[in-house]
MMTF fields as JSON, N, C-alpha, C and O atoms, coordinates in Angstrom:
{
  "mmtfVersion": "1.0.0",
  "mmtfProducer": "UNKNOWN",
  "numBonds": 323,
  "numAtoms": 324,
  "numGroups": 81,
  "numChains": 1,
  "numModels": 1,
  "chainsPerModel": [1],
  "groupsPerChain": [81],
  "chainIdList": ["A"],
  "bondAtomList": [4, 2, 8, 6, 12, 10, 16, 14, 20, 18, 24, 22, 28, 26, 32, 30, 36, 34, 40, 38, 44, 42, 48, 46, 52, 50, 56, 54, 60, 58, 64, 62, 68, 66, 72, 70, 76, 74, 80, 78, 84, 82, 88, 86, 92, 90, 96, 94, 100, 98, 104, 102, 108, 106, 112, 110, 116, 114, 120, 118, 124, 122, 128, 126, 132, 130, 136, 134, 140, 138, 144, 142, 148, 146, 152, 150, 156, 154, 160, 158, 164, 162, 168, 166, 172, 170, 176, 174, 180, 178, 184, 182, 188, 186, 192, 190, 196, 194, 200, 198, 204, 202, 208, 206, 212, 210, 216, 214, 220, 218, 224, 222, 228, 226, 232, 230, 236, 234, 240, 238, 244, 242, 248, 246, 252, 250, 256, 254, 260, 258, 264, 262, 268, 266, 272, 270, 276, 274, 280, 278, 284, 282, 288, 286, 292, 290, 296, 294, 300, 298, 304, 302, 308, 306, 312, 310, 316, 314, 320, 318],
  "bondOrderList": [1, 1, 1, 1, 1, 1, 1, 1, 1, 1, 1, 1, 1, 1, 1, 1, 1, 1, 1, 1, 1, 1, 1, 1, 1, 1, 1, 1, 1, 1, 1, 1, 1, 1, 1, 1, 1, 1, 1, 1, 1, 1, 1, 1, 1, 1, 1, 1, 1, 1, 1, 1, 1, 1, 1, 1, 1, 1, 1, 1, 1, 1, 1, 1, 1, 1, 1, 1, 1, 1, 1, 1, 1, 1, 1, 1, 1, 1, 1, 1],
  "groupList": [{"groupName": "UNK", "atomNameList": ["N", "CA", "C", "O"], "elementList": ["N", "C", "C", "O"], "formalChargeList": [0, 0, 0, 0], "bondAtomList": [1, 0, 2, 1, 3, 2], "bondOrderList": [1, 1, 2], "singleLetterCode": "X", "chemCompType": "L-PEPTIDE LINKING"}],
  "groupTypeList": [0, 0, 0, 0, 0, 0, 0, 0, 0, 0, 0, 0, 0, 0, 0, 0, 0, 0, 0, 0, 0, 0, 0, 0, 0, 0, 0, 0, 0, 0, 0, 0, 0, 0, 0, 0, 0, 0, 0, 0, 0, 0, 0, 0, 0, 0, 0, 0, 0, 0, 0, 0, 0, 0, 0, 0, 0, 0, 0, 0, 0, 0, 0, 0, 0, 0, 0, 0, 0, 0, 0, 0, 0, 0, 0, 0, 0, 0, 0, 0, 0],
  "groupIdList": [1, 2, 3, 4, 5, 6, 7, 8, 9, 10, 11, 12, 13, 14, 15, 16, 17, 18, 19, 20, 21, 22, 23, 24, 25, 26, 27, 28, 29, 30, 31, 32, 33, 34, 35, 36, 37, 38, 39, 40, 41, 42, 43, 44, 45, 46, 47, 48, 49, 50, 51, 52, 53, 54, 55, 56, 57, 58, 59, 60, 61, 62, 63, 64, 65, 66, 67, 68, 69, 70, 71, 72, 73, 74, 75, 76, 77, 78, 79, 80, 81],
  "secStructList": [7, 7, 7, 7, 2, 2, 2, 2, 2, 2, 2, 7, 7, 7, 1, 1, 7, 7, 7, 7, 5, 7, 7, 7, 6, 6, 1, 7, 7, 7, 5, 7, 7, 7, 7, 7, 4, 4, 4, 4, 6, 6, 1, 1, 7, 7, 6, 6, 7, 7, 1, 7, 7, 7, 2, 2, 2, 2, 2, 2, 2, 2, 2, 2, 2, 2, 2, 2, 2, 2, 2, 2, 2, 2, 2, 2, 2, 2, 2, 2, 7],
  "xCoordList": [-6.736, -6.572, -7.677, -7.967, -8.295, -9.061, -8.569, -7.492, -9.127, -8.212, -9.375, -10.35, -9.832, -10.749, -11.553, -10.66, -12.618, -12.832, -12.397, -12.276, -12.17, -12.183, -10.281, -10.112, -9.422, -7.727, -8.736, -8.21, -9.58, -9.785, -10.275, -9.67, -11.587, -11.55, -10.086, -9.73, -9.814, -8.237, -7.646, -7.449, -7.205, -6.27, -7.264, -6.599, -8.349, -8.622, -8.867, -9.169, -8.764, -8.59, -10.023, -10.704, -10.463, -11.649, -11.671, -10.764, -12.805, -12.358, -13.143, -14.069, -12.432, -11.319, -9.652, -9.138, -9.014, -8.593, -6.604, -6.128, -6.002, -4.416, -3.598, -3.58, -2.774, -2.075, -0.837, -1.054, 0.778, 1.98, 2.28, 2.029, 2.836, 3.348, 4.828, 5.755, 5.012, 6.897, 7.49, 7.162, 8.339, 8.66, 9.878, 10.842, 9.716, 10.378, 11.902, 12.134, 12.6, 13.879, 13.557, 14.437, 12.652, 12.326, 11.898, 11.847, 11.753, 11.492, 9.77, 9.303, 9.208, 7.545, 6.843, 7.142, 6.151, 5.439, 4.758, 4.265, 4.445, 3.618, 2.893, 3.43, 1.584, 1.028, 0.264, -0.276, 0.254, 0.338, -0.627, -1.07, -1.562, -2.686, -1.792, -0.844, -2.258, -1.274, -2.892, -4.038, -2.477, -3.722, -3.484, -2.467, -4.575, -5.316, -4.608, -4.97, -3.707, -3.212, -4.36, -3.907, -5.832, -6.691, -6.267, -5.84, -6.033, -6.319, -4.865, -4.695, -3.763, -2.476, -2.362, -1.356, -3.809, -3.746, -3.493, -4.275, -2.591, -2.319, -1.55, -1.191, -1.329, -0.246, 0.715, 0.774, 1.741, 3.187, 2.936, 3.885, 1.587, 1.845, 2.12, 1.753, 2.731, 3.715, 2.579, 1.749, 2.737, 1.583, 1.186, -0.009, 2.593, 2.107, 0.922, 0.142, 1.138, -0.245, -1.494, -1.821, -2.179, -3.679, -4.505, -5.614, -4.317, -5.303, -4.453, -3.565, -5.375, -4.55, -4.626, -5.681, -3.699, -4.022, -3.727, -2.893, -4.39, -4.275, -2.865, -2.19, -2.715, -1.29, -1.793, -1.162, -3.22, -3.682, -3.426, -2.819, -4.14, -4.14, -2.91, -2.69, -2.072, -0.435, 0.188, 0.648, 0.205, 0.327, -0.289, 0.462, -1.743, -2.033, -1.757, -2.189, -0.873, -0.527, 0.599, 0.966, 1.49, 2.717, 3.352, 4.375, 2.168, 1.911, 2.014, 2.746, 0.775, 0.497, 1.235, 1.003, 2.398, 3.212, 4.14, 4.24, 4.921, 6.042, 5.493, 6.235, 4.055, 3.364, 3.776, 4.458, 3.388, 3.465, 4.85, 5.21, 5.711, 7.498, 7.569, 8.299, 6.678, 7.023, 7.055, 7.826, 5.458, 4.879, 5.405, 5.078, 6.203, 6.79, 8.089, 8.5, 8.605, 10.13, 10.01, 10.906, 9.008, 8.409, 7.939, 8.048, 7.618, 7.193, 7.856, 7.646, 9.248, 10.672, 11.154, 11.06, 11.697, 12.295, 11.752, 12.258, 10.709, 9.92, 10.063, 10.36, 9.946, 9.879, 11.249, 11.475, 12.127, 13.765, 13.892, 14.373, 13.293, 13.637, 13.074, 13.411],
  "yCoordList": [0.873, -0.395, -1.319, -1.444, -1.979, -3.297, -4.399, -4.817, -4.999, -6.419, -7.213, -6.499, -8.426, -8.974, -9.802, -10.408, -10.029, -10.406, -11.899, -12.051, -12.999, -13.681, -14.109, -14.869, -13.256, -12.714, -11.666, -11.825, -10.979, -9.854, -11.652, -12.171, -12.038, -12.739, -14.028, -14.634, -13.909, -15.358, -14.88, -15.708, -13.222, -12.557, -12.059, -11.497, -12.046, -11.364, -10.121, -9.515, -9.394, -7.897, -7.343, -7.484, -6.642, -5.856, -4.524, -3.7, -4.325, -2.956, -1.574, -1.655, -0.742, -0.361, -0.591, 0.235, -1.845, -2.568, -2.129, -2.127, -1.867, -1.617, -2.912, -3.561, -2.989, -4.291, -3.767, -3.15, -4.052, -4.41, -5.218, -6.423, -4.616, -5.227, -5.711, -4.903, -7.235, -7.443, -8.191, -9.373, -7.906, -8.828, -9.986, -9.615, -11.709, -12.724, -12.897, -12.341, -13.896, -14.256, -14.986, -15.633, -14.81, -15.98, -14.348, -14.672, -13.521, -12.359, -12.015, -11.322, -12.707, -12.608, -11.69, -11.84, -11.025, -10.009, -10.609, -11.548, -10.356, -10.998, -9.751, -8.723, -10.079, -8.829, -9.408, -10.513, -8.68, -9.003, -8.407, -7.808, -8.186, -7.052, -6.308, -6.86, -5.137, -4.518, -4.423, -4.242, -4.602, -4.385, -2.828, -2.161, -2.442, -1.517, -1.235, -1.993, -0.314, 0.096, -0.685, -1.284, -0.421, -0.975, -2.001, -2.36, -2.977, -4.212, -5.023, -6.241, -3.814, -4.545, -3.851, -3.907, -3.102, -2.96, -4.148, -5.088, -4.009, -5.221, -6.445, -7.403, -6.297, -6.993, -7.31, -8.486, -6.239, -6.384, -6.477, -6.563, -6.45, -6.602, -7.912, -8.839, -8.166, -9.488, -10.114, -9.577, -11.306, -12.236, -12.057, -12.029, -11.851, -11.491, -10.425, -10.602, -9.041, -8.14, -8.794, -9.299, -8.559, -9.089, -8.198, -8.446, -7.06, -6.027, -4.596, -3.972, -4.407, -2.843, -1.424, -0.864, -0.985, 0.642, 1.502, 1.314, 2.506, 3.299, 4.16, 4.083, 4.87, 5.792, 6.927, 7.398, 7.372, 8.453, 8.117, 8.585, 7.064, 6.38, 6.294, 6.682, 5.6, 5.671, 7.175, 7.464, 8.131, 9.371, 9.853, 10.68, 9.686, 10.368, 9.666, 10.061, 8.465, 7.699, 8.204, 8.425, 8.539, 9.229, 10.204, 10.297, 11.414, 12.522, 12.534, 12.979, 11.742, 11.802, 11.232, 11.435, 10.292, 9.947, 11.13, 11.636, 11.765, 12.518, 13.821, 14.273, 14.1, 15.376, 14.628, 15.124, 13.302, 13.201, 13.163, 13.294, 12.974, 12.901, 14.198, 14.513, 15.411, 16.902, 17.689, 18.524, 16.899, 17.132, 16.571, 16.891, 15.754, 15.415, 16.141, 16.478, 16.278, 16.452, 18.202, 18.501, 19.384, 20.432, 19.942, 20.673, 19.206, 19.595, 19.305, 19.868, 17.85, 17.995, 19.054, 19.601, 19.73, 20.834, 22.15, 23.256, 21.697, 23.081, 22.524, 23.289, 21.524, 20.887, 21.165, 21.241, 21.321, 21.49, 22.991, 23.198, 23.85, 25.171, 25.669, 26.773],
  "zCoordList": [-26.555, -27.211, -26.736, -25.547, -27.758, -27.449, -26.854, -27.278, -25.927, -25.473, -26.011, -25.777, -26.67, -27.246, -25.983, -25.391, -25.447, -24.44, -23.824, -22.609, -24.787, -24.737, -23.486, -22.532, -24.143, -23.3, -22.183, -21.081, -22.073, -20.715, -19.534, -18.596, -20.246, -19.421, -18.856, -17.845, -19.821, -19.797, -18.588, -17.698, -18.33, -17.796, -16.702, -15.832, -16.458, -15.355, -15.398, -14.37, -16.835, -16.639, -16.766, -17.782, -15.551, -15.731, -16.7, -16.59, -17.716, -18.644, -17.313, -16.505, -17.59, -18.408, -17.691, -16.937, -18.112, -17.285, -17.78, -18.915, -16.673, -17.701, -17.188, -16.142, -18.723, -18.795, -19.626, -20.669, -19.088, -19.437, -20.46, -20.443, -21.421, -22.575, -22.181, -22.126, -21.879, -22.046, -22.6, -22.5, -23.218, -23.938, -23.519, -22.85, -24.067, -22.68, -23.993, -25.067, -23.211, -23.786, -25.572, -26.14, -25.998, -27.043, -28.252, -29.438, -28.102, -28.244, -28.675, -29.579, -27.759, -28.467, -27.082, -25.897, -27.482, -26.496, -26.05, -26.675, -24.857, -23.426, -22.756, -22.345, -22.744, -22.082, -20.704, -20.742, -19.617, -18.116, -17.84, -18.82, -16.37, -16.598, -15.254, -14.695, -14.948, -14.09, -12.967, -13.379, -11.623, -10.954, -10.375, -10.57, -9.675, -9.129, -7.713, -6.813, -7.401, -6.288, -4.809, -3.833, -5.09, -3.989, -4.189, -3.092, -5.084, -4.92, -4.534, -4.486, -4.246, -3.615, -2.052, -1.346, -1.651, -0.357, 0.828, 0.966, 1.448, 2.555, 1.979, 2.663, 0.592, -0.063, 0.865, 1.226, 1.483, 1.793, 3.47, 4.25, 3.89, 5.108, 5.555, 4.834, 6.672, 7.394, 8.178, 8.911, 7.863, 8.59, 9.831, 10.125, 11.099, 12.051, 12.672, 13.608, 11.615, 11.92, 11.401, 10.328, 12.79, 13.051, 12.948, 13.422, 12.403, 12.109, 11.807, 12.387, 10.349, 10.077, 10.495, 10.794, 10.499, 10.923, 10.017, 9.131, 10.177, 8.99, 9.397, 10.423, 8.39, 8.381, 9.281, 10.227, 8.795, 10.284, 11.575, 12.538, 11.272, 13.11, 13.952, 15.1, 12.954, 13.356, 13.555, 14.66, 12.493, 12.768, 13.863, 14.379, 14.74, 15.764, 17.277, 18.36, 16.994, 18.209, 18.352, 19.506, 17.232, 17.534, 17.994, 18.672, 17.265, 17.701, 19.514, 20.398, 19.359, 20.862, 22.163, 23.355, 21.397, 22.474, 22.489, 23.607, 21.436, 21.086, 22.562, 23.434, 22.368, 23.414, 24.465, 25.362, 24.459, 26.477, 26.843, 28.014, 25.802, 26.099, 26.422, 27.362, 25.564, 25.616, 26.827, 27.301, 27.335, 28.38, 29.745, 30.888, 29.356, 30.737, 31.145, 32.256, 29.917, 29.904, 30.424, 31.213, 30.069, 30.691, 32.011, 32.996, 32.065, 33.859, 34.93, 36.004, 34.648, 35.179, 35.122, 36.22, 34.312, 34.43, 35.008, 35.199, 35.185, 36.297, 37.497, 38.415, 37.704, 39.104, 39.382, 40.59, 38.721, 38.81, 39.712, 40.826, 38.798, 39.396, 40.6, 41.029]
}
């Protein structure tokens, strides 16, 4: 579908740009532009974080604590016997 440029620019929508058709209580269609997964990166994060981490990063801090719990909890129990 064409959006005529004059509504791409109104709306913000970059081509090749996707936009929501909805329709409001009055029954006339309203079209919305839908953004770009990148561009709702850090959206939902909470004011307090002062810097992001990635889901890797978090995954290999976890990892790595879960080993030293592993690693400890093995070497009590040797020290046991």
């Amino acid at each position: 579908m064409t959006i005529p440029k004059e509504f791409r620019d109104k709306l913000q929508i970059d081509p090749p740009g996707r936009v929501r058709f909805d329709e409001n209580e009055n029954g006339e269609i309203v079209v919305r532009p839908v953004k770009r997964p990148s561009e709702l990166r850090g959206a939902l994060a909470s004011e307090s974080e002062t810097h992001e981490q990635t889901a890797t990063r978090q995954l290999r801090e976890r990892r790595a604590k879960d080993k030293q719990r592993a690693d400890d909890t093995h070497s009590l129990s040797k020290q046991d016997k």
